[in-house]
Kinemage of the C-alpha trace (Angstrom):
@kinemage 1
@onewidth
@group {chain A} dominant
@subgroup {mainchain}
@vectorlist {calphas} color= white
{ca unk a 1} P -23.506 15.690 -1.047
{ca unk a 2} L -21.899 16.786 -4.250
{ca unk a 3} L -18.476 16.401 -3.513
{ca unk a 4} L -15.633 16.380 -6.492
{ca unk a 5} L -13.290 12.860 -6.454
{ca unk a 6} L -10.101 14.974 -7.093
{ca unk a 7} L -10.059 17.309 -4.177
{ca unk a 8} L -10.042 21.600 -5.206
{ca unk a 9} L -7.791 22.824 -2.132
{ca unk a 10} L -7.669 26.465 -3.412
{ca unk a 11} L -9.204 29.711 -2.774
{ca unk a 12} L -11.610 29.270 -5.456
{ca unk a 13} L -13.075 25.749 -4.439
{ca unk a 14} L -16.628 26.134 -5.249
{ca unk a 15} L -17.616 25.454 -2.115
{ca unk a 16} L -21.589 26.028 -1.503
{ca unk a 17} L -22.138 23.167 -4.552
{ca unk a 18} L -20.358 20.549 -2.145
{ca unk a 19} L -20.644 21.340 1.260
{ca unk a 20} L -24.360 20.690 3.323
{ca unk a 21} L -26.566 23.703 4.621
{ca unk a 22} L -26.095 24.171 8.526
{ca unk a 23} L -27.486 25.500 11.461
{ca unk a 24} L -25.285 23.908 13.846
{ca unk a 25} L -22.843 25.150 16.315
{ca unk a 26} L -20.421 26.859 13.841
{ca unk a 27} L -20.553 28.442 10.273
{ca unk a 28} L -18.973 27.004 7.488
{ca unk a 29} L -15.615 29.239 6.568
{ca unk a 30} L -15.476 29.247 2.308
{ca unk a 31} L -12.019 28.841 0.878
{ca unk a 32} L -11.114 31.989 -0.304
{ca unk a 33} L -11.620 33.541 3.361
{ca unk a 34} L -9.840 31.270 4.696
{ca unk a 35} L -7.375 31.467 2.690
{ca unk a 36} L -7.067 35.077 3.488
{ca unk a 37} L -7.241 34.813 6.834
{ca unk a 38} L -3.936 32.433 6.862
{ca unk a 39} L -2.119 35.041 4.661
{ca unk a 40} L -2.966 37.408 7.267
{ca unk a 41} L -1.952 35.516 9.878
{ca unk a 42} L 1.370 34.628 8.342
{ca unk a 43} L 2.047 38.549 8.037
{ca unk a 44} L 1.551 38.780 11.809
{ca unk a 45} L 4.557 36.025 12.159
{ca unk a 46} L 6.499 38.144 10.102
{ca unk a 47} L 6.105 41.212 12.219
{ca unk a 48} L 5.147 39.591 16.194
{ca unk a 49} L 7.853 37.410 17.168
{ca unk a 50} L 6.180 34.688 18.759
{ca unk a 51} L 2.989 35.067 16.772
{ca unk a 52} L 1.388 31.350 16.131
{ca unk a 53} L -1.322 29.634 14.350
{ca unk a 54} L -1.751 26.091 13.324
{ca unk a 55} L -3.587 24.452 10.488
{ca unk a 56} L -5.317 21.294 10.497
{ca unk a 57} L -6.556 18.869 7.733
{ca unk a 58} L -8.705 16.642 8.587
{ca unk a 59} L -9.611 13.613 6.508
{ca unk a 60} L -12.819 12.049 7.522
{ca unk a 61} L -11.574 8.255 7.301
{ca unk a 62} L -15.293 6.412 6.973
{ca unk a 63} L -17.159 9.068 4.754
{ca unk a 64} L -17.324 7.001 1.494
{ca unk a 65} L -18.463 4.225 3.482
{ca unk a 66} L -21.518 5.827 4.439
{ca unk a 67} L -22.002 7.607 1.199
{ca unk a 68} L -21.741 3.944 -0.235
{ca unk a 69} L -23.676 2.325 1.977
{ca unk a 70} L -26.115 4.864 3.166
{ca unk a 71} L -26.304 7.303 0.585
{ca unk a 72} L -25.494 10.974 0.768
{ca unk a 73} L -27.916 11.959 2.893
{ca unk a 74} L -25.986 9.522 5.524
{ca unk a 75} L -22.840 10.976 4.603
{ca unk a 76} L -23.628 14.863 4.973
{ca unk a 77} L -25.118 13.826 8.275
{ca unk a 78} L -21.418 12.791 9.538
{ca unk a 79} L -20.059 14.992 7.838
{ca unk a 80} L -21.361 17.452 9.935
{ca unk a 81} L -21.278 15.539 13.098
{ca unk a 82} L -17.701 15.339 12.522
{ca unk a 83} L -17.770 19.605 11.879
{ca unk a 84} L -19.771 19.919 15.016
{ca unk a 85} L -17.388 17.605 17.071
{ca unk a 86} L -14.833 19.627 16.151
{ca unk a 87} L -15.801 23.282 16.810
{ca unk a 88} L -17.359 22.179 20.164
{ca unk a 89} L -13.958 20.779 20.925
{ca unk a 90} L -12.164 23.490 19.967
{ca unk a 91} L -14.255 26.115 20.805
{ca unk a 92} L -12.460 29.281 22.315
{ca unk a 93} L -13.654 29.739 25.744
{ca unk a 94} L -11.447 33.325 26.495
{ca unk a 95} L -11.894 34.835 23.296
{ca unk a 96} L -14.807 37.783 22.561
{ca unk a 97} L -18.056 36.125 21.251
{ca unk a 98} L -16.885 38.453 18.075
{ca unk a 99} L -13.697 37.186 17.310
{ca unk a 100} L -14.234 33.782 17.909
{ca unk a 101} L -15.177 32.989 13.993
{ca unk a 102} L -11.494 34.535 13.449
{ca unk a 103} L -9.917 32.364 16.143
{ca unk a 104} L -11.548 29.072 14.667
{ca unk a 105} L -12.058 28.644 11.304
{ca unk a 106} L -13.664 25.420 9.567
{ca unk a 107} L -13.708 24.545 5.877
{ca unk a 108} L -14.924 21.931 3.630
{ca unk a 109} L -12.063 21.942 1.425
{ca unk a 110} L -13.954 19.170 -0.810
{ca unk a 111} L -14.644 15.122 -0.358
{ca unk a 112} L -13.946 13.632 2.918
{ca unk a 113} L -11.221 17.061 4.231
{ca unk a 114} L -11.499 19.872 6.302
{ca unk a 115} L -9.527 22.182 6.835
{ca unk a 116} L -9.190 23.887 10.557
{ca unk a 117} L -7.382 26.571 11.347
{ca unk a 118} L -6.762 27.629 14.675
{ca unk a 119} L -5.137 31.105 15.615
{ca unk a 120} L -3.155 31.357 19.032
{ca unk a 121} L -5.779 33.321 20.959
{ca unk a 122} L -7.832 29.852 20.134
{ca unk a 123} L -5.949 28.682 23.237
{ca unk a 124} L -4.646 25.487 21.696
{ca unk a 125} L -0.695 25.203 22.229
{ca unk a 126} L -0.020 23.040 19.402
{ca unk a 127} L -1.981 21.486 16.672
{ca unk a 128} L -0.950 18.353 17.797
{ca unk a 129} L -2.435 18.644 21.036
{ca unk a 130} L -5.894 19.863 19.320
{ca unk a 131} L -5.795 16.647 16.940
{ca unk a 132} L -5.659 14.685 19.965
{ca unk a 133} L -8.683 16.102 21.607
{ca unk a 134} L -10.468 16.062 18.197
{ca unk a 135} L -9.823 12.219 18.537
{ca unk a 136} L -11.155 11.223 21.703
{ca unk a 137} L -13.859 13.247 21.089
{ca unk a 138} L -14.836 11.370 18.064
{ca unk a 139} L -14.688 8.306 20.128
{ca unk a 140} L -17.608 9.794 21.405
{ca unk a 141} L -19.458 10.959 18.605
{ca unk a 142} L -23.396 10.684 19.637
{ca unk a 143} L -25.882 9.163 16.906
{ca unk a 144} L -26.982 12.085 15.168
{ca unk a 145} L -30.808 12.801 13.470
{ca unk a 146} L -31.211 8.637 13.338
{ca unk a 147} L -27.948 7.755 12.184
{ca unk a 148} L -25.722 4.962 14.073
{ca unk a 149} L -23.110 7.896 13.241
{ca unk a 150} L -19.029 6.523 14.142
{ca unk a 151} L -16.053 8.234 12.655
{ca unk a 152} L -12.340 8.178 12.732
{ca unk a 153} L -10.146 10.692 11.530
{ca unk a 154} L -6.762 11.276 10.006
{ca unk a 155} L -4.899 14.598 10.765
{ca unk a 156} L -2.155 16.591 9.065
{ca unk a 157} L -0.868 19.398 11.167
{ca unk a 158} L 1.331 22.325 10.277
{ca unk a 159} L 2.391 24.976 12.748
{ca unk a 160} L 3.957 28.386 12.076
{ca unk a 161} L 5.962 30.445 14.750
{ca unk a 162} L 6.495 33.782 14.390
{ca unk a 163} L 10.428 33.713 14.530
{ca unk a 164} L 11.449 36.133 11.575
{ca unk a 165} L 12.142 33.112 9.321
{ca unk a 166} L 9.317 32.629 7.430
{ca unk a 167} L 8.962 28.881 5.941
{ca unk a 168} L 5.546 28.735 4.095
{ca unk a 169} L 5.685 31.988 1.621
{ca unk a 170} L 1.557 31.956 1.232
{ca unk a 171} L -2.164 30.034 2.466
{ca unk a 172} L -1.214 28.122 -0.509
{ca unk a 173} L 1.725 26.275 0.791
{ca unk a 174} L 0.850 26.141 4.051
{ca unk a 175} L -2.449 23.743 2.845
{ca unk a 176} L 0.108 22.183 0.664
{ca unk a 177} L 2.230 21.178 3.445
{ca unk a 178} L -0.799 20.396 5.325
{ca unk a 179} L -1.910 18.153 3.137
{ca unk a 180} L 1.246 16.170 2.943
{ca unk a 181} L 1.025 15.372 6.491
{ca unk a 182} L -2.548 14.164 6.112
{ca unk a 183} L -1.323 11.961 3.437
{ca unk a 184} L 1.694 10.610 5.147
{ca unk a 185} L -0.576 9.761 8.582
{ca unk a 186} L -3.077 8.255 6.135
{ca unk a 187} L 0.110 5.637 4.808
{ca unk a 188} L 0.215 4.726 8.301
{ca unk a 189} L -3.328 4.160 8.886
{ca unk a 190} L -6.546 5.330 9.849
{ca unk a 191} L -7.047 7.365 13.082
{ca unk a 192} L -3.199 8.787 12.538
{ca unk a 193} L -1.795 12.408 13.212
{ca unk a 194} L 1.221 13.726 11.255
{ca unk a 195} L 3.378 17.142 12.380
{ca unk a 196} L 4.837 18.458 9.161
{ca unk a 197} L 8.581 18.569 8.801
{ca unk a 198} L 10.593 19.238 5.926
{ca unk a 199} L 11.816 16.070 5.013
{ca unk a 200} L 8.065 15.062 4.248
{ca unk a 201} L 8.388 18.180 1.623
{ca unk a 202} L 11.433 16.518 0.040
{ca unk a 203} L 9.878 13.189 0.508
{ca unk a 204} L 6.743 13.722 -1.505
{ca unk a 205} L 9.318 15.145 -4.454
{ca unk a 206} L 11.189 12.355 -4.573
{ca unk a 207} L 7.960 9.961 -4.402
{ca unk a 208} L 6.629 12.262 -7.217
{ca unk a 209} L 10.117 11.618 -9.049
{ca unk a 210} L 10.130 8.341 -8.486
{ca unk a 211} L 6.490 8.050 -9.979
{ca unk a 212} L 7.526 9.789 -13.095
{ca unk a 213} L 10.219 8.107 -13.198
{ca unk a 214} L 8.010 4.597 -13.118
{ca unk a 215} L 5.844 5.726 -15.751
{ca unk a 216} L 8.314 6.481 -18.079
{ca unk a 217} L 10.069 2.924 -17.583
{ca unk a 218} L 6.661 1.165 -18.120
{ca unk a 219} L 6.380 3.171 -21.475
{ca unk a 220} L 9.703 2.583 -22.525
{ca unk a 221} L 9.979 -1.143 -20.940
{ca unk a 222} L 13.149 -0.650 -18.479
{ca unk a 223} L 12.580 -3.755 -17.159
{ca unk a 224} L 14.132 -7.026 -17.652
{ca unk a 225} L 13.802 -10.274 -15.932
{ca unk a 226} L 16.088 -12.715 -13.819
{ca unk a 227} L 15.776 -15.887 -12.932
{ca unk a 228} L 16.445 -17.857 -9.594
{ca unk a 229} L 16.909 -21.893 -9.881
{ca unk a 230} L 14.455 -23.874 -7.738
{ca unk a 231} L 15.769 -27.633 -7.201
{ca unk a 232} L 15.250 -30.630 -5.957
{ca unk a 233} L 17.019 -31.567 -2.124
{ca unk a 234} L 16.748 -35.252 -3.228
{ca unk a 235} L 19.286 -34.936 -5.920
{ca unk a 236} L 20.089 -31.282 -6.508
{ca unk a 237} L 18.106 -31.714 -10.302
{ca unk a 238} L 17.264 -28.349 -11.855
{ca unk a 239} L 13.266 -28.305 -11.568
{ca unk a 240} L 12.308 -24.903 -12.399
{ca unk a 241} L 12.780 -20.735 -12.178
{ca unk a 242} L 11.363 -17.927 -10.096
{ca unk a 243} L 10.982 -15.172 -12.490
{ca unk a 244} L 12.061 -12.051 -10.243
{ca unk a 245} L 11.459 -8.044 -11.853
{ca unk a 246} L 14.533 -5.747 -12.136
{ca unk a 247} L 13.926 -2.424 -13.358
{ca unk a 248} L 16.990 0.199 -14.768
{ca unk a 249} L 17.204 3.502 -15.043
{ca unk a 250} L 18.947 4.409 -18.078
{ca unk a 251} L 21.551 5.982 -16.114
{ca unk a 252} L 22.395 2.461 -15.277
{ca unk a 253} L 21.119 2.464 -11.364
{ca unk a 254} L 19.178 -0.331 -10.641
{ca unk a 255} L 15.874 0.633 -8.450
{ca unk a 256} L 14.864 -1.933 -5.448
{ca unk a 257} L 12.205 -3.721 -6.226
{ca unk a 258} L 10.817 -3.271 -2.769
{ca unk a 259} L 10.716 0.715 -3.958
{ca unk a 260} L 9.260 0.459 -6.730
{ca unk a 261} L 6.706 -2.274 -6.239
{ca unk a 262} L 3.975 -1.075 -3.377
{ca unk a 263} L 4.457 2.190 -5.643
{ca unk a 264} L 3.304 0.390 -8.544
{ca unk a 265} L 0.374 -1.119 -6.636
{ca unk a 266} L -0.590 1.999 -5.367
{ca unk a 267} L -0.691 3.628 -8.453
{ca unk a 268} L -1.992 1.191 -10.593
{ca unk a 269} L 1.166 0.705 -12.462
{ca unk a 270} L 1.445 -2.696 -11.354
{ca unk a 271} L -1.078 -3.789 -13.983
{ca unk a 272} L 1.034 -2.644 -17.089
{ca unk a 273} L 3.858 -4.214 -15.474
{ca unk a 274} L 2.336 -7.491 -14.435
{ca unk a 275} L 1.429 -8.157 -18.232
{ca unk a 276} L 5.407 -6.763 -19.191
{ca unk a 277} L 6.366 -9.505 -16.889
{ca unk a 278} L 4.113 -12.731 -17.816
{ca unk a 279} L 4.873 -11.776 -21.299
{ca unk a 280} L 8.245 -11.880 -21.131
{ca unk a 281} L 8.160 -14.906 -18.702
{ca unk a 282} L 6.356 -17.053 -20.575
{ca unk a 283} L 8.095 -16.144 -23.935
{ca unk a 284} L 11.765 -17.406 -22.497
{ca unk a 285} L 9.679 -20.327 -20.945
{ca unk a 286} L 8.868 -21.592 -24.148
{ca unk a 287} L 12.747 -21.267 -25.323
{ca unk a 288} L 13.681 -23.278 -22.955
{ca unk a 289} L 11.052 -25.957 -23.123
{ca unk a 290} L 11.992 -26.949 -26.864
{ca unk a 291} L 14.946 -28.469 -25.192
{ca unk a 292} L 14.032 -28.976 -21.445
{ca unk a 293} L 11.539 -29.957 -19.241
{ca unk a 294} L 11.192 -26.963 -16.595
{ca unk a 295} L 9.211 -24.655 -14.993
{ca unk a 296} L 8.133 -21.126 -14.243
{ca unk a 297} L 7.014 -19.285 -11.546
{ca unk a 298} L 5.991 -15.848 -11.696
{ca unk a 299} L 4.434 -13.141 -8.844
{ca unk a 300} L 1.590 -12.055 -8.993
{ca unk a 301} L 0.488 -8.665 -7.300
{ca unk a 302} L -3.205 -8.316 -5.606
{ca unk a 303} L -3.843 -5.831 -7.717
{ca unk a 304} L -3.820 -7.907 -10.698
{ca unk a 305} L -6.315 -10.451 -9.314
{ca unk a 306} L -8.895 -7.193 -8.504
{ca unk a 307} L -9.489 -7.838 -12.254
{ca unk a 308} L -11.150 -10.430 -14.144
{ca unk a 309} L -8.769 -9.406 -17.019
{ca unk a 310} L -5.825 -11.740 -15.663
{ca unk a 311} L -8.316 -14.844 -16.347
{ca unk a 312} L -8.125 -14.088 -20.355
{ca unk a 313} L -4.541 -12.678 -20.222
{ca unk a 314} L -3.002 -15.630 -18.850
{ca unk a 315} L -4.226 -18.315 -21.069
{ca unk a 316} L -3.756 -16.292 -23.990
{ca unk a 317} L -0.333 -16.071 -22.852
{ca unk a 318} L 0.035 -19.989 -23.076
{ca unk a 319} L -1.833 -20.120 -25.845
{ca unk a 320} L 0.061 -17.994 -28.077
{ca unk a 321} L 3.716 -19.583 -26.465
{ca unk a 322} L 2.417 -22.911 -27.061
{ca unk a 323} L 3.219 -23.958 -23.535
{ca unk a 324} L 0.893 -26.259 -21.562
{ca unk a 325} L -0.396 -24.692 -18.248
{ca unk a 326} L 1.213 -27.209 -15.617
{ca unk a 327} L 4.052 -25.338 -16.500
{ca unk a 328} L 3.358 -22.370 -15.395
{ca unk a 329} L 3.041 -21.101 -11.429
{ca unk a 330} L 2.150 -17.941 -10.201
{ca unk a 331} L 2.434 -16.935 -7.274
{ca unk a 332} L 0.209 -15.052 -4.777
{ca unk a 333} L 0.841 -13.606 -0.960
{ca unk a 334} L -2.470 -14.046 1.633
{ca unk a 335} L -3.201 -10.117 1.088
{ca unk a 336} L -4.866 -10.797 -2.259
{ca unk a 337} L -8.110 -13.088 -0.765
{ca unk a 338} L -7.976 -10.683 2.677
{ca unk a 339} L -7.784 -7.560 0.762
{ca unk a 340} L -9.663 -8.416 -3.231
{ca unk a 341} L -12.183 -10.484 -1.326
{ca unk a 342} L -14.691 -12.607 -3.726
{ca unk a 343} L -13.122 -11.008 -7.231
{ca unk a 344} L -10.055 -12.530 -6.312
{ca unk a 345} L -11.483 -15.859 -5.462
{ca unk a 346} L -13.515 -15.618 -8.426
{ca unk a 347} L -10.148 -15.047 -10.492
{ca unk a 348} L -8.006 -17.627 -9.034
{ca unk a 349} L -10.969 -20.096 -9.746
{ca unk a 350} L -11.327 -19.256 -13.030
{ca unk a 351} L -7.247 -19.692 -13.459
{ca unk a 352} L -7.319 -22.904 -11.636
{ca unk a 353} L -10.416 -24.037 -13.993
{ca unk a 354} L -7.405 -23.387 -17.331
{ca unk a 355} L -5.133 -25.558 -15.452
{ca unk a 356} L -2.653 -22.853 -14.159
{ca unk a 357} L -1.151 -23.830 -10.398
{ca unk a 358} L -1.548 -21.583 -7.690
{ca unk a 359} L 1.354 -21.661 -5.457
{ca unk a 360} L 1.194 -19.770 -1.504
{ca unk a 361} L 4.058 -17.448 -1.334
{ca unk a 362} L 5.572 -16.288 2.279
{ca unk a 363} L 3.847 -19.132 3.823
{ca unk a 364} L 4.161 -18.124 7.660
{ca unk a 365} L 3.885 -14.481 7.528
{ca unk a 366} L 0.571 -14.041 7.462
{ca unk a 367} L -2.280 -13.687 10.099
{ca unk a 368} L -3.939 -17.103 8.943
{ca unk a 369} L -1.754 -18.964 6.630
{ca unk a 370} L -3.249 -22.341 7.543
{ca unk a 371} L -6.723 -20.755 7.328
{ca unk a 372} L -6.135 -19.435 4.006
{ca unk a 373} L -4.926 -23.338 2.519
{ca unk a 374} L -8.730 -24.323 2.781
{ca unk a 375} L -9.570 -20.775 1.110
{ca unk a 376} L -7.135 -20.931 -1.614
{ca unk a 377} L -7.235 -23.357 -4.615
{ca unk a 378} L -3.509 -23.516 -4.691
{ca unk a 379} L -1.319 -26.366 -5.417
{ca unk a 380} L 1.936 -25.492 -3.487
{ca unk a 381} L 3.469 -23.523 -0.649
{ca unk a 382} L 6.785 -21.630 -0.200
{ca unk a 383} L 8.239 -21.530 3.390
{ca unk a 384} L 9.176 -18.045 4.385
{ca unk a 385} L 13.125 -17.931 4.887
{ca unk a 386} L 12.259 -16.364 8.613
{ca unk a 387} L 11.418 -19.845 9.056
{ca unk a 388} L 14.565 -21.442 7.784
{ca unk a 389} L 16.955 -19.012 9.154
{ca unk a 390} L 15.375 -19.298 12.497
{ca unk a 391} L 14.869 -23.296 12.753
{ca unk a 392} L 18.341 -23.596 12.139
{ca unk a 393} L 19.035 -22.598 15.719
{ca unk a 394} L 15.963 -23.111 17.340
{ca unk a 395} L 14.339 -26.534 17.972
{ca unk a 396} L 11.158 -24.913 18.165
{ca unk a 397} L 11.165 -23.337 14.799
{ca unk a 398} L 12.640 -26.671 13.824
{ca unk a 399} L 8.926 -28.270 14.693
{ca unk a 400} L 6.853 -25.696 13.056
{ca unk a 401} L 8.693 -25.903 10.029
{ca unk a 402} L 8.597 -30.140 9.779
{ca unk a 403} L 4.363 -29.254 10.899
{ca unk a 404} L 4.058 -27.264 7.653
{ca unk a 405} L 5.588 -29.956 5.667
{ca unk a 406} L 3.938 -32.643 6.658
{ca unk a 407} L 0.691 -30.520 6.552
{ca unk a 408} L 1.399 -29.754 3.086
{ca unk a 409} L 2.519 -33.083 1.922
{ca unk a 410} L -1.196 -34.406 4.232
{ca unk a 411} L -2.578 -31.744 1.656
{ca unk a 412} L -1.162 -32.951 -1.089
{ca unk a 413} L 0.461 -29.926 -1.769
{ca unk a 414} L 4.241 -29.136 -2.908
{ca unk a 415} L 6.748 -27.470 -0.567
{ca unk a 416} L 9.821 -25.205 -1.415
{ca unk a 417} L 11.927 -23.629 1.369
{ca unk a 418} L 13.210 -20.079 0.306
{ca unk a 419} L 16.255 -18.124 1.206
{ca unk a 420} L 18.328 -21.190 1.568
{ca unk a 421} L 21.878 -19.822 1.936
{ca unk a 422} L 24.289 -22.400 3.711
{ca unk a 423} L 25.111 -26.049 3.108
{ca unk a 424} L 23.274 -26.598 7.186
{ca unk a 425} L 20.020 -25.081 5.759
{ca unk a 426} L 20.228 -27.699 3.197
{ca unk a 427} L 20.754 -30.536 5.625
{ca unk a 428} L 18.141 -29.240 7.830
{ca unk a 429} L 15.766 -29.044 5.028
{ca unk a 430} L 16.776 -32.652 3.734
{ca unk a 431} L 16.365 -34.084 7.703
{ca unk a 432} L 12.517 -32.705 7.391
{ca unk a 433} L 11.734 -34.391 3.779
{ca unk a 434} L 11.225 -30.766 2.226
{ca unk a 435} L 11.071 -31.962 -1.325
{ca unk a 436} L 12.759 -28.640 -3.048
{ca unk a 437} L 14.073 -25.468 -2.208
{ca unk a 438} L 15.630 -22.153 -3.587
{ca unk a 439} L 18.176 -19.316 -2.547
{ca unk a 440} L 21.781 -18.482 -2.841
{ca unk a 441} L 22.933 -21.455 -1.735
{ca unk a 442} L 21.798 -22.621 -5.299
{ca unk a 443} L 22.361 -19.082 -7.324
{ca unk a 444} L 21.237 -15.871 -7.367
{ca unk a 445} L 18.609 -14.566 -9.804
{ca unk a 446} L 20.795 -14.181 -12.551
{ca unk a 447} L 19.671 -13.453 -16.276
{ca unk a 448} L 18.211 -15.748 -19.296
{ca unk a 449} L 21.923 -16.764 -20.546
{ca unk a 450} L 23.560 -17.570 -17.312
{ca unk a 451} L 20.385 -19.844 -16.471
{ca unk a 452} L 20.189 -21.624 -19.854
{ca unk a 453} L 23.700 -22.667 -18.906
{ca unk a 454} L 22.346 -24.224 -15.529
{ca unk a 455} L 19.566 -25.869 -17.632
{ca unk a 456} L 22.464 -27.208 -19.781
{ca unk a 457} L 24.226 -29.406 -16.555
{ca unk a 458} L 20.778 -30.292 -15.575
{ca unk a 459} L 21.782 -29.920 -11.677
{ca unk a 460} L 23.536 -28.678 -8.943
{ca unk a 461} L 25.879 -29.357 -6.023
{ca unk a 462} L 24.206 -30.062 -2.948
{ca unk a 463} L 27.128 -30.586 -0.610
């Protein structure tokens, strides 16, 4: 199956190159007709108040899989399972055997999509409701010519009404909008449906904005870093930082990191700005270790450890700051072994092997934190504030959170508690023997000058 990476969804998709010969229950629509056929129907709307027609894309979920696994040979065969599943489903039962090809139209639009579209003499009353059927009819896909053949989809749906207010101006936007839905029911998932609605429209500019917008601040370096205190409950001494991202426009807003970060990881940005950020890191590190002896810790995205790059980037980094690896922490959620597999185990080895620590961020959030302390070479956990917050009111959290120290400390591992905000968080924390701990209560992330200044009284106030 020749089928292009970036997806052609125009009239003048070459279509016979990418999409498999058939003699199955339906015949493959090419672009440009349909195309036409949508324009056509949109000037009925204009016209026949009431006049409706939906259009469907249809992302195959699993296709790459079996073109992976399988080959292409595998893959054309679901493909066309899935085609079949569909015009069966669909099929107009009260329509003349020579207008049903009008009623129900199916295109490869390219890749893993299709595009359906389904006029109102098809029968269907919404798109939604046809996306639905599609569904549990896949459930039920049959093995097909010797394949094991499963498949789950993910839908984007527009409907147009013919109610003299015309919203989609050609075929072109309607597959535009179409394929916005599909790609906002794919963020939620495989096997999800999406109605378009404006505000997905203005959505995807202002995630296109905001994209641009990231790219030009990684080019330019818009970033800066601040720095949160981590200290110790024994005596309040000043152990270490958290190095945490801010990024500014240069119309002086400051972007959320929670934003801008899963954008970077989606787009690959994060990579750029992971090295922006250990560079920087470890270059006010080494300032402050000419005079004191402290500690970093830095995040680490997923992302970063899906390449064996971060292995020669980090030393280097050390190397050329002169600062000796115990000193530096990064820090890593549970999604990077679940979701980078043996690469990332293969990366955190190879950092562990330099003599970089490996700390467990968000300990508690995930599905199998104490699983993932016999999978991880790390040498420290941080306690999710949920966990603080909530065991200060709840003997039962109280337990769980003295179990995970005293597992850690059985471990030999180090503990800090996060999000520590009042003076009874601290006591709590001090009753359970967690040896340090970091949140407002101590400062907020602040920037290099306020925190050399903190470094200067050597501790803080616990009381």
């Amino acid at each position: 199956m020749k089928t292009p990476l970036l997806q052609d969804f125009s009239p003048d998709a070459t279509w016979s190159e990418h999409t498999p010969a058939t003699h199955h229950a339906f015949t493959w629509t090419e672009p440009r007709e349909l195309f036409n056929r949508i324009d056509w129907n949109l000037q009925c709307a204009d016209v026949s108040p009431g006049h409706r027609f939906s259009l469907l894309m249809v992302g195959i979920d699993n296709l790459w899989l079996y073109a992976d696994c399988l080959g292409t040979h595998a893959a054309d065969r679901l493909l066309m399972a899935v085609a079949d599943v569909i015009a069966r489903t669909l099929e107009p039962v009260n329509v003349p055997a020579v207008c049903r090809r009008d009623a129900l139209m199916i295109t490869h639009m390219g890749g893993n999509v299709l595009a359906v579209l389904l006029e109102e003499r098809a029968g269907w009353a919404s798109g939604a409701k046809a996306a639905r059927q599609i569904r549990q009819a896949l459930y039920q896909l049959n093995p097909t010519q010797g394949l094991d053949a499963f498949a789950t989809a993910t839908f984007g749906v527009v409907d147009v009404w013919g109610d003299g207010h015309r919203t989609h101006q050609s075929a072109k936007h309607v597959m535009r909008d179409a394929q916005a839905a599909m790609h906002h029911a794919r963020s939620r998932g495989r096997g999800w449906s999406c109605v378009f609605e404006p505000d997905l429209r203005r959505s995807a500019a202002s995630r296109l904005q905001l994209e641009c917008d990231l790219r030009r601040a990684v080019n330019q370096n818009e970033f800066s870093l601040v720095y949160q205190p981590i200290v110790t409950l024994e005596n309040g001494e000043l152990k270490g930082f958290e190095a945490l991202l801010r990024w500014q426009r240069p119309d002086g807003v400051f972007v959320s990191p929670a934003e801008f970060i899963p954008l970077a990881e989606e787009t690959g940005l994060v990579w750029p700005m992971g090295e922006i950020v250990l560079q920087e890191a470890c270059a006010q590190l080494a300032k402050w270790r000419s005079q004191h002896d402290i500690t970093m810790n830095v995040n680490v995205s997923r992302r970063q450890f899906a390449e064996e790059g971060l292995m020669e980037l980090v030393p280097a980094l050390l190397k050329q700051h002169a600062i000796p690896p115990e000193s530096l922490a990064l820090e890593i959620t549970e999604s990077v072994l679940l979701q980078e597999g043996s690469t990332a185990l293969r990366v955190m080895n190879g950092l562990v092997a330099a003599g970089i620590a490996l700390h467990l961020d968000d300990f508690g959030t995930g599905y199998s934190s104490l699983a993932t302390l016999h999978q991880f070479p790390v040498k420290g956990l941080k306690i999710d504030r949920s966990f603080i917050v909530s065991a200060s009111g709840r003997r039962d959290y109280a337990a769980v959170l003295q179990a995970i120290i005293v597992l850690a400390e059985n471990l030999g591992l180090g503990v800090v508690g996060e999000g520590v905000e009042t003076r009874e968080q601290v006591a709590l924390l001090q009753s359970l023997n967690c040896p340090r701990a970091q949140g407002y209560y101590f400062g907020k992330p602040m920037a290099a000058e306020a925190a050399t200044k903190l470094l200067t009284a050597g501790s803080l106030p616990l009381a």
